[in-house]
N, C-alpha and C positions, 0 to 999 in steps of 0.2 A: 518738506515734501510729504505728501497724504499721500500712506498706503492703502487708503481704503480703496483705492481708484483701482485695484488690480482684478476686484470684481465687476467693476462695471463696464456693461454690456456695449457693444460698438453701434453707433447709432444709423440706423438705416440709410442706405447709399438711393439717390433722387436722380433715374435715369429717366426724367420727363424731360432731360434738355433735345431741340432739334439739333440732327445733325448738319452741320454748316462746315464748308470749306474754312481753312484759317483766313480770317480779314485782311484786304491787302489785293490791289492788281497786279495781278503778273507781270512779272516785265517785258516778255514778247507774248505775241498772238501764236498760238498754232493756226494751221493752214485751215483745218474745220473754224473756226471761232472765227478765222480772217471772212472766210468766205458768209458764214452768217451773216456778222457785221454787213457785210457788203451785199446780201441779199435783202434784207432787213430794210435799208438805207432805199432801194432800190424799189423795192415793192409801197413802202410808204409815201415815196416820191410822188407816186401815180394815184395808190391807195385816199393818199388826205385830200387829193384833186377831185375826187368823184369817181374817179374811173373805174370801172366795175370788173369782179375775182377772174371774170374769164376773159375780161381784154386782157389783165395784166398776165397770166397765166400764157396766153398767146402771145403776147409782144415779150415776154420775158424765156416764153421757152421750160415752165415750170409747168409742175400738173398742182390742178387747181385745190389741192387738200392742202400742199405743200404752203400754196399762194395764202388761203386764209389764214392757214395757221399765225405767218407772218404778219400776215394784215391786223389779227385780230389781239396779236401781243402787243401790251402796250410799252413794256422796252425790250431793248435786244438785251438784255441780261436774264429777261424769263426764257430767254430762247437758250441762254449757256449755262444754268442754274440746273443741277441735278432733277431728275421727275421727283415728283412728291413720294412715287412709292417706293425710289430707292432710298427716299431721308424715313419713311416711317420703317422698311427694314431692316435698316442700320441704324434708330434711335437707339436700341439698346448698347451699342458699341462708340457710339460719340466719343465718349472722353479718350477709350484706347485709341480710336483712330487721329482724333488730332493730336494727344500727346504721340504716336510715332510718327505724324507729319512734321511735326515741330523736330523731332530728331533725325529730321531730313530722310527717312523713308518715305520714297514715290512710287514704289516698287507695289500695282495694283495685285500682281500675284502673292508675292509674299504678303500683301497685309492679308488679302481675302486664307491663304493659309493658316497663320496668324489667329485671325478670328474663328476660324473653321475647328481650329482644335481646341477653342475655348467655348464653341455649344454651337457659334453661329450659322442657321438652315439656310441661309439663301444662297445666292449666285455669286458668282465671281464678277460675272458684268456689272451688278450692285455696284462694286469697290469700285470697279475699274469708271462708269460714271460718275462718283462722286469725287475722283481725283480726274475728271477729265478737263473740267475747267483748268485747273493747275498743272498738267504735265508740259507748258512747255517754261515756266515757270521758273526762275529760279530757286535747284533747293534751299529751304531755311539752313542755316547756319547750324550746327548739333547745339543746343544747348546743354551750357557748362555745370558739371552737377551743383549746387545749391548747397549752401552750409547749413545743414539743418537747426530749427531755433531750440531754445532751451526746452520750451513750452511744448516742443512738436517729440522730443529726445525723453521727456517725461514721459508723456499720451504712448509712447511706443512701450518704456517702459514697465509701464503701470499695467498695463492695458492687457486681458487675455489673451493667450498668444492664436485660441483659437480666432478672437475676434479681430485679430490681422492678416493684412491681404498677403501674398508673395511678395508683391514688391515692396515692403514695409517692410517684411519678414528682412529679405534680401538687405536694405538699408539699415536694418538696427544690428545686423551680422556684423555690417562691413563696421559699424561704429562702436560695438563690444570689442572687435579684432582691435580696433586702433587706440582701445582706451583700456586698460584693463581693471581700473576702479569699478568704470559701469558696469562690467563682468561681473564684479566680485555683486556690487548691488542688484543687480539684476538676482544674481543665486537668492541673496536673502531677501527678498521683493516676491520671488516665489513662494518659498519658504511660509515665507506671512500670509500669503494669501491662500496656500494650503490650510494652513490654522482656520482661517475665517470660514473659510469654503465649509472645511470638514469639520469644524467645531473638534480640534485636537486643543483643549482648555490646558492638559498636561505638557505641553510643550513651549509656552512662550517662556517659562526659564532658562532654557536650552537656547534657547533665538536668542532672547536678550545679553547672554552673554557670549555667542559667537557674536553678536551686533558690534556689543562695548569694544569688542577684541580686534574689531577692524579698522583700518585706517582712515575710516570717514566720518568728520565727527561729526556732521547731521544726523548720519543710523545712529550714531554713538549716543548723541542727544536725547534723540528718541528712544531708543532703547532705556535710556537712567529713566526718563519721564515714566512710563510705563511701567518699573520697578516701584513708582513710587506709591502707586494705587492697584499692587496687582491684584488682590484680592476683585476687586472690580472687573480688571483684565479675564482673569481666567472666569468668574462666572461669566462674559460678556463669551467667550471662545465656546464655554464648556453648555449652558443652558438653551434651549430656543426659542427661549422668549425674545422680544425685539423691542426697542422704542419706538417704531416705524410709524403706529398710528399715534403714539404724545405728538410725536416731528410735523404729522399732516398738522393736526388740530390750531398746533401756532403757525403751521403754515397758513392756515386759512383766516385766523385771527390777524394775524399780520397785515395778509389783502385785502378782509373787511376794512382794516385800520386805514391802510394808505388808500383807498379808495375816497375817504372822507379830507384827503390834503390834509391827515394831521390835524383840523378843527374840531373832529366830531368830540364829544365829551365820553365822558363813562357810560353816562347813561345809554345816549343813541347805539354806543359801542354794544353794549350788552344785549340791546334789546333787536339790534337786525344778527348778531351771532345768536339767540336763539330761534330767531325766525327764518335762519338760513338750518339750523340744523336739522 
């Protein structure tokens, strides 16, 4: 396990997704949706015949914005599809609104609550169209909470506690209560990354031997490793100088490299790494 992960930063959250109902037809029609259908069906009958907005509007008994409108959509699903400017008001909220759709919350007022107390300025009508298609719908079934991976149980642990959400927060709570090793690591996981943070050089003696002394022998591991070069350890805690720019330099000698598929020789190698630098 790499401690060094406890300093790094959480990587930007990508709210460019649209908002979309969850995938899937409903299983019955509400009586709005029924009658579209059936107006839709009704206006095009006549509409693909030639017949012109204001016979149909008069034989049909509609007023004639109503009539175009229909006419001029090309399926009845852009007729039950959210306005566009409820989906760009609620793009910021996507993700929370379908994960509590998926846990079977329909309830237009509590979500638009819901969102209301986490910053969101607009309307409640917003919500309440973008679950309008879906209310007569069968609710989603709650989904079953998820056994988190090894790989996800790490990332929580490592990981700044500033640079996690609540409900991550919430999740690694309920998984320290159930386990109390990750407890115990979780403390010296902090611990270490107060060192790095603060550059306290004087204290990895002290860590490394509450480390050795606990009942898990990968910190244990690490910790004997770390005794073995500490001289190195504590200047790396205590000075602040960095390797940060050696690390770029072979990082960019690297990508010159594989850029050539491994063919290029020393030579060409040398002469585009100095004409890149």
């Amino acid at each position: 396990m790499s401690l060094t992960a406890a300093v790094s930063s959480r990587p930007r959250t990508d709210h460019d997704e649209v908002v979309e109902p969850p995938a899937g037809p409903p299983a019955t029609e509400g009586k709005r949706a029924s009658n579209t259908r059936r107006h839709f069906t009704a206006v095009h009958e006549m509409y693909d015949k030639g017949v012109a907005i204001e016979v149909i509007s008069k034989s049909l008994r509609m007023d004639r914005k109503t009539v175009r409108k229909y006419a001029h959509a090309r399926a009845v699903e852009d007729l039950l599809a959210p306005p566009r400017q409820s989906r760009r008001m609620l793009q910021s909220w996507a993700e929370y609104l379908n994960m509590r759709r998926q846990e079977g919350c329909t309830d237009g007022g509590r979500l638009f609550r819901e969102i209301r107390q986490r910053g969101y300025g607009g309307s409640s009508r917003s919500v309440r169209r973008w679950l309008e298609p879906l209310r007569s719908a069968e609710a989603p079934t709650p989904k079953r909470s998820e056994t988190p991976t090894i790989r996800q149980v790490v990332g929580r642990l490592t990981r700044h506690p500033d640079n996690l959400t609540s409900s991550r927060q919430l999740r690694l709570k309920r998984i320290l209560t159930r386990c109390p090793e990750l407890a115990d690591l979780r403390r010296h996981i902090e611990d270490f990354a107060t060192m790095m943070t603060n550059l306290h050089g004087h204290l990895p003696p002290r860590w490394m031997k509450a480390a050795q002394a606990s009942e898990l022998p990968p910190l244990s591991n690490f910790a004997g490793n770390l005794s073995k070069d500490l001289d190195a350890v504590t200047a790396g805690l205590t000075l602040p100088y960095s390797s940060g720019m050696v690390e770029g330099h072979v990082n960019r000698v690297k990508f010159l490299k594989r850029q050539g598929y491994g063919r290029a020789n020393f030579d060409l190698l040398r002469r585009r790494i100095l004409l890149t630098a």
